[in-house]
KOLDREN-94740 format. One line per field, with one value per residue: residue number from 1; residue in one letter; x, z, y of N, C-alpha, C in turn. Coordinates in pm, 1 decimal, always signed. Layout:
REM KOLDREN-94740
resi NUM / ...
resn A / ...
n.c1 X / ...
n.c3 Z / ...
n.c2 Y / ...
ca.c1 X / ...
ca.c3 Z / ...
ca.c2 Y / ...
c.c1 X / ...
c.c3 Z / ...
c.c2 Y / ...
//
This chain:
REM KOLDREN-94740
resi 1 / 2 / 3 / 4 / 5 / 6 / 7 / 8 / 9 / 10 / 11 / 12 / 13 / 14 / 15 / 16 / 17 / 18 / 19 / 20 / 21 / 22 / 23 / 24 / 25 / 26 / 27 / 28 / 29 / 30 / 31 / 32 / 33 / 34 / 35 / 36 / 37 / 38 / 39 / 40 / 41 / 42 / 43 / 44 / 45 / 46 / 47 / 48 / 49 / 50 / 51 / 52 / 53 / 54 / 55 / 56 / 57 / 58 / 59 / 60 / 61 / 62 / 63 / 64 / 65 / 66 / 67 / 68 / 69 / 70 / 71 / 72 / 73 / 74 / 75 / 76 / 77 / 78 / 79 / 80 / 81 / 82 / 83 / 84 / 85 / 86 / 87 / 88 / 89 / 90 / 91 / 92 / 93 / 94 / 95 / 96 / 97 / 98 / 99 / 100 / 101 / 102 / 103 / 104 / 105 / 106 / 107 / 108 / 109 / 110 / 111 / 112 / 113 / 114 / 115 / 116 / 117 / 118 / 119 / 120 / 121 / 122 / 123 / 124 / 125 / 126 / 127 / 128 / 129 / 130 / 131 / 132 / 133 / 134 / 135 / 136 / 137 / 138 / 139 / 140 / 141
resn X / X / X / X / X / X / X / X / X / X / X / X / X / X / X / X / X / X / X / X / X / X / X / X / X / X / X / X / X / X / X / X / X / X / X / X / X / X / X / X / X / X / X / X / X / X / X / X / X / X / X / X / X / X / X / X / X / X / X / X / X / X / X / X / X / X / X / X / X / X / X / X / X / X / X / X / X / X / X / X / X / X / X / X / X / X / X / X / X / X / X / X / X / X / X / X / X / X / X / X / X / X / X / X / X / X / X / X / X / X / X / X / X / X / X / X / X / X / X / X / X / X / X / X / X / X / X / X / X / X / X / X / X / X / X / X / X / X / X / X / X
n.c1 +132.0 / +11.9 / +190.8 / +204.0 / +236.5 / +325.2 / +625.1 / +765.6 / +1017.7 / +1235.0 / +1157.9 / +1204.9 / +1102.6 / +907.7 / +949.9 / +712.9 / +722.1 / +597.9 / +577.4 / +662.1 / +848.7 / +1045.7 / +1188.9 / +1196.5 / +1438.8 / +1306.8 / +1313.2 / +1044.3 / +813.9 / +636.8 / +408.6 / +226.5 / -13.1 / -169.5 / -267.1 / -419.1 / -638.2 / -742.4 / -560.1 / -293.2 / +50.7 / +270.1 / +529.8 / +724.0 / +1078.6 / +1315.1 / +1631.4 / +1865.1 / +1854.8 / +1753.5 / +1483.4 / +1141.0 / +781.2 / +534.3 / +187.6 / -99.3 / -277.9 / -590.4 / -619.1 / -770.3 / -827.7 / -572.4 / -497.4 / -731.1 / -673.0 / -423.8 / -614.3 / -771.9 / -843.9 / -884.2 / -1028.0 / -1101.6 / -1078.4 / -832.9 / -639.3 / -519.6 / -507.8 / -417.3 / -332.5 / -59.4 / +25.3 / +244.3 / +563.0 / +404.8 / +246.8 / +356.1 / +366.4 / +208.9 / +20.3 / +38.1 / -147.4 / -101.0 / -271.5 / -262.9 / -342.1 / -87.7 / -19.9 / +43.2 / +138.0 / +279.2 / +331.5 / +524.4 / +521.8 / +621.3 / +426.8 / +387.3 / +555.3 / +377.2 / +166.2 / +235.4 / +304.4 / +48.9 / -68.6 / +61.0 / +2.7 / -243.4 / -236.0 / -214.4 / -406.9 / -696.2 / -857.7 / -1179.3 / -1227.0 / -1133.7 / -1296.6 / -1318.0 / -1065.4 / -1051.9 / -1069.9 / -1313.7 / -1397.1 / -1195.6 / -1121.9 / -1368.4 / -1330.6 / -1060.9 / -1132.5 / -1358.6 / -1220.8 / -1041.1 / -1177.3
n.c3 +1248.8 / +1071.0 / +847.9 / +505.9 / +412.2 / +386.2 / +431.1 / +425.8 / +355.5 / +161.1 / +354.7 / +419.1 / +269.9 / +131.1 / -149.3 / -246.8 / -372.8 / -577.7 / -719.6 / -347.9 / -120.1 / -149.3 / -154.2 / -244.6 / -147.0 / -101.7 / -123.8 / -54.4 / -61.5 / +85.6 / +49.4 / +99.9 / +44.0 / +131.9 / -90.9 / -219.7 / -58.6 / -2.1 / -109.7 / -69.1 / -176.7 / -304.3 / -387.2 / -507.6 / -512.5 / -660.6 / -565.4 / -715.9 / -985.0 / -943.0 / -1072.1 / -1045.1 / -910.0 / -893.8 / -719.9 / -675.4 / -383.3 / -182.5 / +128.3 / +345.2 / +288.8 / +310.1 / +605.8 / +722.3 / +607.8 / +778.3 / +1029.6 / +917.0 / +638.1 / +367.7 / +66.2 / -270.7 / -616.8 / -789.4 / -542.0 / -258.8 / +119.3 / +409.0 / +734.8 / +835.3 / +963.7 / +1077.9 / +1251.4 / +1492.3 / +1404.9 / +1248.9 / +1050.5 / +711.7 / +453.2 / +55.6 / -200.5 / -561.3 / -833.9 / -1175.7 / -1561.3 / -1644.8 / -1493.9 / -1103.8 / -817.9 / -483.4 / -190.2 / +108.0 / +411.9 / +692.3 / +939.5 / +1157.5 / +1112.1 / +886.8 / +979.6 / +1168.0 / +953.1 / +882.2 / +1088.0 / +1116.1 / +903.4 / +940.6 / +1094.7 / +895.9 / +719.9 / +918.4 / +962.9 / +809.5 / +768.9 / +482.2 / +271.5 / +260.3 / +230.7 / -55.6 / -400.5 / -513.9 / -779.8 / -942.9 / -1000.2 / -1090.5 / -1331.5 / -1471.4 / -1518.8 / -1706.0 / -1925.3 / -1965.0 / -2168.4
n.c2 +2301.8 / +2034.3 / +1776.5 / +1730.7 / +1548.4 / +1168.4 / +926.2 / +628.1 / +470.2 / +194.9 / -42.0 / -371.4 / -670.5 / -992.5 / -1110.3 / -1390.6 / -1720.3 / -1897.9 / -2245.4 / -2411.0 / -2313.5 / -2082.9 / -1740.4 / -1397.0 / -1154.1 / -806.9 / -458.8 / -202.7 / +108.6 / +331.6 / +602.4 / +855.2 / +1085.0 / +1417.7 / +1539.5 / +1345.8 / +1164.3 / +915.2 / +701.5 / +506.5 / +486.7 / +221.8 / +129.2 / -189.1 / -222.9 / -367.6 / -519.0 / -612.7 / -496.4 / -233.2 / -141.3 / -65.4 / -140.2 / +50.9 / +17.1 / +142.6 / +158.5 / +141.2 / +311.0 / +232.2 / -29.7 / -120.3 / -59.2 / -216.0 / -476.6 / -556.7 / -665.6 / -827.3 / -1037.2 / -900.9 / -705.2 / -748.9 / -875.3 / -725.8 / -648.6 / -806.0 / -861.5 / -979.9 / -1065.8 / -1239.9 / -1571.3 / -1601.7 / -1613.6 / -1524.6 / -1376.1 / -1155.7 / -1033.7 / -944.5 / -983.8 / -930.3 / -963.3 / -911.9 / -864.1 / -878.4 / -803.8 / -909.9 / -1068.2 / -1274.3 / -1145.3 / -1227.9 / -1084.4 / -1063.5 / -834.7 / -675.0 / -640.6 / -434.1 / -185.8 / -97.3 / -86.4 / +159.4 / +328.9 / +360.5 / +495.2 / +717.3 / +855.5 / +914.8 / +1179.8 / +1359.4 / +1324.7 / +1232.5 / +992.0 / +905.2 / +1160.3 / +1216.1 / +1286.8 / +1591.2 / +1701.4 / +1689.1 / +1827.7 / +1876.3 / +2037.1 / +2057.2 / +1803.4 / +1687.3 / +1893.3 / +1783.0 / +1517.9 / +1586.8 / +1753.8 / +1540.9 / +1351.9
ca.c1 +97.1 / +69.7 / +251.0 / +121.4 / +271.4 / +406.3 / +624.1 / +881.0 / +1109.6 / +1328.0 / +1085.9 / +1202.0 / +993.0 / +988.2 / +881.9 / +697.3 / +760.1 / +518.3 / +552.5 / +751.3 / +907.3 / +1153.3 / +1191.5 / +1279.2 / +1405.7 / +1297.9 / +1249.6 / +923.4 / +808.4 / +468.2 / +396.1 / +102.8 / -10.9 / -308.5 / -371.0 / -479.8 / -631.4 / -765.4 / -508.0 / -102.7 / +133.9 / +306.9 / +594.5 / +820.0 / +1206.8 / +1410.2 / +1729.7 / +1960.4 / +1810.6 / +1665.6 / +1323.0 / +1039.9 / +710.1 / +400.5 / +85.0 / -187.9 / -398.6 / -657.3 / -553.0 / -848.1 / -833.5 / -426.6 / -562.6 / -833.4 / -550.4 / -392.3 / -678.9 / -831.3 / -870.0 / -960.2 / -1000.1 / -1140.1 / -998.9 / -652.1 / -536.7 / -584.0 / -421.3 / -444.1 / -236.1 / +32.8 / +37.6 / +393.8 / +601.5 / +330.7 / +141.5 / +380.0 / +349.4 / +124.9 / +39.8 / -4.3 / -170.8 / -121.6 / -300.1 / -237.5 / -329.2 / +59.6 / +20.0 / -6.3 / +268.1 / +261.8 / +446.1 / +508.3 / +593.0 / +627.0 / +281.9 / +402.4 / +576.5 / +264.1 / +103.7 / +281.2 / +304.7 / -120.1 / -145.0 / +102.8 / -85.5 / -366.5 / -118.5 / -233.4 / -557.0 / -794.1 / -996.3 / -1308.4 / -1203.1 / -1064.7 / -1324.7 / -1283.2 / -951.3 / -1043.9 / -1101.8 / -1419.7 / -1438.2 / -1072.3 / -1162.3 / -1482.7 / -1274.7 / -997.1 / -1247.2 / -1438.6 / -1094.5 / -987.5 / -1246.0
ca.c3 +1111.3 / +972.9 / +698.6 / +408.0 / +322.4 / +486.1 / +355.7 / +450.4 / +253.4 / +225.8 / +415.4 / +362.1 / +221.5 / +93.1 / -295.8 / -233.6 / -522.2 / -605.6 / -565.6 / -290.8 / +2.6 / -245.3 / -156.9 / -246.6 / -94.6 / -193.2 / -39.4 / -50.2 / -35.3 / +99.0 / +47.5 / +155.8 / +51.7 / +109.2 / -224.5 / -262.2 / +80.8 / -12.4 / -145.1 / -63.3 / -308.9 / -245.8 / -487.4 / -507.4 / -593.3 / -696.8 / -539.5 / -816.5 / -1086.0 / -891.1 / -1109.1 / -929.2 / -965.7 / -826.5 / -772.2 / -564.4 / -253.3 / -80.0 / +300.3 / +409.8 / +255.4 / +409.8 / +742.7 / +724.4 / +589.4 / +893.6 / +1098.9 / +895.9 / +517.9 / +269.5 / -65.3 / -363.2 / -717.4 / -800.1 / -446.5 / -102.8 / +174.6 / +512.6 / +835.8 / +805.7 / +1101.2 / +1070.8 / +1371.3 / +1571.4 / +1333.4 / +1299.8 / +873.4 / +617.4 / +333.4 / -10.1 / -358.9 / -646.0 / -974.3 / -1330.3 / -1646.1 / -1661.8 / -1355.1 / -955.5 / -749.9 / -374.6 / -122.5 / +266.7 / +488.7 / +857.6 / +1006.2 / +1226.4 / +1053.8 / +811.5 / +1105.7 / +1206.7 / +887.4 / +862.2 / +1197.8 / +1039.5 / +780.0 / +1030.9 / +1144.9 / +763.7 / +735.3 / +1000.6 / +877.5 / +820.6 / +691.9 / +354.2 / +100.8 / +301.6 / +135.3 / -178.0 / -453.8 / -651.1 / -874.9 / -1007.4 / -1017.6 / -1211.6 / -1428.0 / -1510.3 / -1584.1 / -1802.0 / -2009.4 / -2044.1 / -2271.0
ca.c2 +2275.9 / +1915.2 / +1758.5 / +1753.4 / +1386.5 / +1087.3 / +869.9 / +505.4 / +398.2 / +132.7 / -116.1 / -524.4 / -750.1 / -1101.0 / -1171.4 / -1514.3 / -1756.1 / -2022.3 / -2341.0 / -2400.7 / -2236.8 / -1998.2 / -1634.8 / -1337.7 / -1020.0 / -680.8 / -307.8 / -152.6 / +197.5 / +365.8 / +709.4 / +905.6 / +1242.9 / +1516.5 / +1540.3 / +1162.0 / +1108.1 / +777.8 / +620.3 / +480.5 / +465.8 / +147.9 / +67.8 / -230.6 / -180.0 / -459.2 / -453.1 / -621.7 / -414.7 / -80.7 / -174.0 / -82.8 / -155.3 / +114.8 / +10.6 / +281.7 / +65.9 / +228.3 / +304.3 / +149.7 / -157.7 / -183.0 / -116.5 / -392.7 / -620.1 / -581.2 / -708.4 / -976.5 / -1055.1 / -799.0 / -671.2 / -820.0 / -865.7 / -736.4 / -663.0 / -819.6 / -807.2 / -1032.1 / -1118.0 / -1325.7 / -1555.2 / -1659.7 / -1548.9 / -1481.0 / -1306.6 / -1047.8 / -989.6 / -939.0 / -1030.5 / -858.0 / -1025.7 / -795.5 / -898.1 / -805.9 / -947.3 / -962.4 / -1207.3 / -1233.2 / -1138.8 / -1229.8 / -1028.4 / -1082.1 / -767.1 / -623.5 / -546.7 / -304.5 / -111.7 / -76.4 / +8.8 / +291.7 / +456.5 / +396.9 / +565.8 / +867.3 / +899.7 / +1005.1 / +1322.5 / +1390.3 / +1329.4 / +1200.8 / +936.8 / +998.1 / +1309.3 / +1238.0 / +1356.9 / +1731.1 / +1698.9 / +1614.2 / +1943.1 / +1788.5 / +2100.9 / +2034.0 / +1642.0 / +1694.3 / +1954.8 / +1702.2 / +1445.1 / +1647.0 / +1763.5 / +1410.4 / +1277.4
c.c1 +114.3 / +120.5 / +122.2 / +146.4 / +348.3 / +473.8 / +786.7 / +905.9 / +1227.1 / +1269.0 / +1133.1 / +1042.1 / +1023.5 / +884.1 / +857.5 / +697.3 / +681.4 / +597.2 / +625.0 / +829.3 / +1047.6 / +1118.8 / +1275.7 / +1339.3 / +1387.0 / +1283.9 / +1093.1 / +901.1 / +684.9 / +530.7 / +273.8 / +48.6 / -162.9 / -362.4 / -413.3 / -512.1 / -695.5 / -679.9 / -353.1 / -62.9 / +222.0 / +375.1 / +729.0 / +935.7 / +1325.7 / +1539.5 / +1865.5 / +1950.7 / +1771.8 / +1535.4 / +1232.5 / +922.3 / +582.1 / +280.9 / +11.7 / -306.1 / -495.0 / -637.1 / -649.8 / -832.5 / -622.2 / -443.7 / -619.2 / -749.4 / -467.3 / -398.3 / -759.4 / -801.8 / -952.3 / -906.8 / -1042.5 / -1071.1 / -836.5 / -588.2 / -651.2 / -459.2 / -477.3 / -319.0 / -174.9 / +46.8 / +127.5 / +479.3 / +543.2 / +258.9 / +148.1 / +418.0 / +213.2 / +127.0 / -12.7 / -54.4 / -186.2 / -162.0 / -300.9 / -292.5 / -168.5 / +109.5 / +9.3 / +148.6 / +223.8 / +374.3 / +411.0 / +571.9 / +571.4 / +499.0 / +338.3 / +491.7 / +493.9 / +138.4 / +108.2 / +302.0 / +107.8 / -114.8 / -14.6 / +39.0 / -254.5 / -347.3 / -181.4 / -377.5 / -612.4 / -855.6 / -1101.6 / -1329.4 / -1179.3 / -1163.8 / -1321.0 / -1151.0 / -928.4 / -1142.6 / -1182.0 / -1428.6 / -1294.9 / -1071.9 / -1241.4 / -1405.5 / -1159.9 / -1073.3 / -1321.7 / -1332.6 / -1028.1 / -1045.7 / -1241.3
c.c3 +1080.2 / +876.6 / +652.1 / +317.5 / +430.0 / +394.4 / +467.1 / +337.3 / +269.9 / +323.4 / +342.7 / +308.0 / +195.1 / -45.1 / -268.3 / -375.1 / -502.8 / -717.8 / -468.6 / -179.4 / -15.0 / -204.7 / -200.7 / -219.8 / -149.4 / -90.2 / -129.5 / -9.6 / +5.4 / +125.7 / +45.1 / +128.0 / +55.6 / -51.1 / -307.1 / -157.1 / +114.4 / -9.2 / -116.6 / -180.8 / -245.8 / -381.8 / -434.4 / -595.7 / -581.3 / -682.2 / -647.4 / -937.6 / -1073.1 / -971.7 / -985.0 / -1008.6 / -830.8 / -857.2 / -633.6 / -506.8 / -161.0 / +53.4 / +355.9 / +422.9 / +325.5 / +525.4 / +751.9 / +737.0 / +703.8 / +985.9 / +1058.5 / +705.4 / +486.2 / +129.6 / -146.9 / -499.2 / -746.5 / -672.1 / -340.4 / -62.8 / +346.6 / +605.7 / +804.1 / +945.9 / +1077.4 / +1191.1 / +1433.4 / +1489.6 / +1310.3 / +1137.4 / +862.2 / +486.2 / +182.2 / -155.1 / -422.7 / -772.4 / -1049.3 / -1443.2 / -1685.5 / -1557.4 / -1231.3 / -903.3 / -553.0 / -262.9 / +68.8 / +326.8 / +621.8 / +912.6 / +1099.6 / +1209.4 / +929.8 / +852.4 / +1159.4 / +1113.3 / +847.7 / +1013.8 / +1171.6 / +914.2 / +803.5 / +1046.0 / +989.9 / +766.7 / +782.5 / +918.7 / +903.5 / +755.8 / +561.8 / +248.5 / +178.3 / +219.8 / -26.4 / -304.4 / -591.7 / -772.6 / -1010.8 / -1023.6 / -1138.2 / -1364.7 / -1517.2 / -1637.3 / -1701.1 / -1911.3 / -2031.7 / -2120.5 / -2411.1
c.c2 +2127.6 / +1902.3 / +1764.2 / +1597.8 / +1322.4 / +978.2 / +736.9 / +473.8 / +286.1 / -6.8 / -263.5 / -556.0 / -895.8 / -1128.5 / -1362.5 / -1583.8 / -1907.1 / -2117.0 / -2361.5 / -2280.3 / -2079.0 / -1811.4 / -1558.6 / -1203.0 / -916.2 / -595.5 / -284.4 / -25.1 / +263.6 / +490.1 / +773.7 / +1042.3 / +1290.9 / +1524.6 / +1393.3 / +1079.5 / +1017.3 / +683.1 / +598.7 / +437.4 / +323.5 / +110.6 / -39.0 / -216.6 / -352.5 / -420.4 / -501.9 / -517.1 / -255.7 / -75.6 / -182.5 / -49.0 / -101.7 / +31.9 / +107.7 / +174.5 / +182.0 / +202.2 / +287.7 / +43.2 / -231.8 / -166.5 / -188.1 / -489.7 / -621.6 / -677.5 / -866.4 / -946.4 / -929.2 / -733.0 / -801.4 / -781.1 / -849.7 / -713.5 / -690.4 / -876.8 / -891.4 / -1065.6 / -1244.3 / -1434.6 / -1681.0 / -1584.4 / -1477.8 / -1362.4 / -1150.6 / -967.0 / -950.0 / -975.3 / -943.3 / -927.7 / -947.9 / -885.5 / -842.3 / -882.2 / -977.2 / -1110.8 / -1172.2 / -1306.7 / -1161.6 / -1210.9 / -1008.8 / -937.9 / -740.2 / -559.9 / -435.0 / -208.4 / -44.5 / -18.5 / +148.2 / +370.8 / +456.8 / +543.6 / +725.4 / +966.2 / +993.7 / +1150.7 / +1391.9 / +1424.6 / +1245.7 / +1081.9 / +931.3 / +1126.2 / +1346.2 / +1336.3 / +1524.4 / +1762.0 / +1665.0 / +1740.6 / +1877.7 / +1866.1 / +2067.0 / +1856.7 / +1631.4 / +1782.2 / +1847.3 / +1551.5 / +1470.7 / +1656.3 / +1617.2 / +1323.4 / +1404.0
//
């Protein structure tokens, strides 16, 4: 039987701080589930405060970022090639502002390729209950 969710927690990071070479550390969380088999949940947690801040990336577009540059508008996401090119990089935009966050490619790696154990890619919209989508949709206007 597969899961039905995948999830890391606890993952470093480094809050980059413009201008200047200034960082700062944080955890990071990705979570993965069948019933959203597009998209990772990816929330940062502030470790003085425990404030954390979700935002939902499509698990395409964080595999790509992996490999080269990608994503347009509020998030993108490209190789870091700082110790051998062994990060990534994350730009989150808001109209509250743009946050830029460095983490561990391979560990981002290995929970993409868990997330497979889930659902296949390629496979997602099979997983995806359009009549209860369209119904939602419909009830929220």
């Amino acid at each position: 039987m597969r899961p039905s969710k995948v999830a890391i927690t606890g993952l470093p990071v480094q809050f980059l701080l413009a201008p200047g070479p200034m960082t700062l550390p944080l955890r990071m969380n990705l979570a993965y589930e069948l019933d959203d088999p597009y998209a990772v949940r990816v929330s940062f947690v502030y470790p003085d405060t425990g404030q954390t801040v979700e935002w939902i990336i499509g698990r395409d577009l964080l595999a790509a970022g992996l490999a080269e540059p990608a994503g347009e508008g509020d998030v993108r996401i490209w190789p870091a090639c700082t110790a051998a090119c062994q990060a990534v990089r994350i730009r989150l935009s808001s109209p509250a502002g743009t946050a830029l966050f460095e983490a561990p490619a391979e560990e981002i790696a290995a929970f993409l390729r868990a997330t497979e154990a889930v659902v296949p890619r390629g496979t997602e919209s099979r997983h995806v209950d359009t009549d209860a989508l369209l119904t939602h949709l419909l009830t929220e206007r």
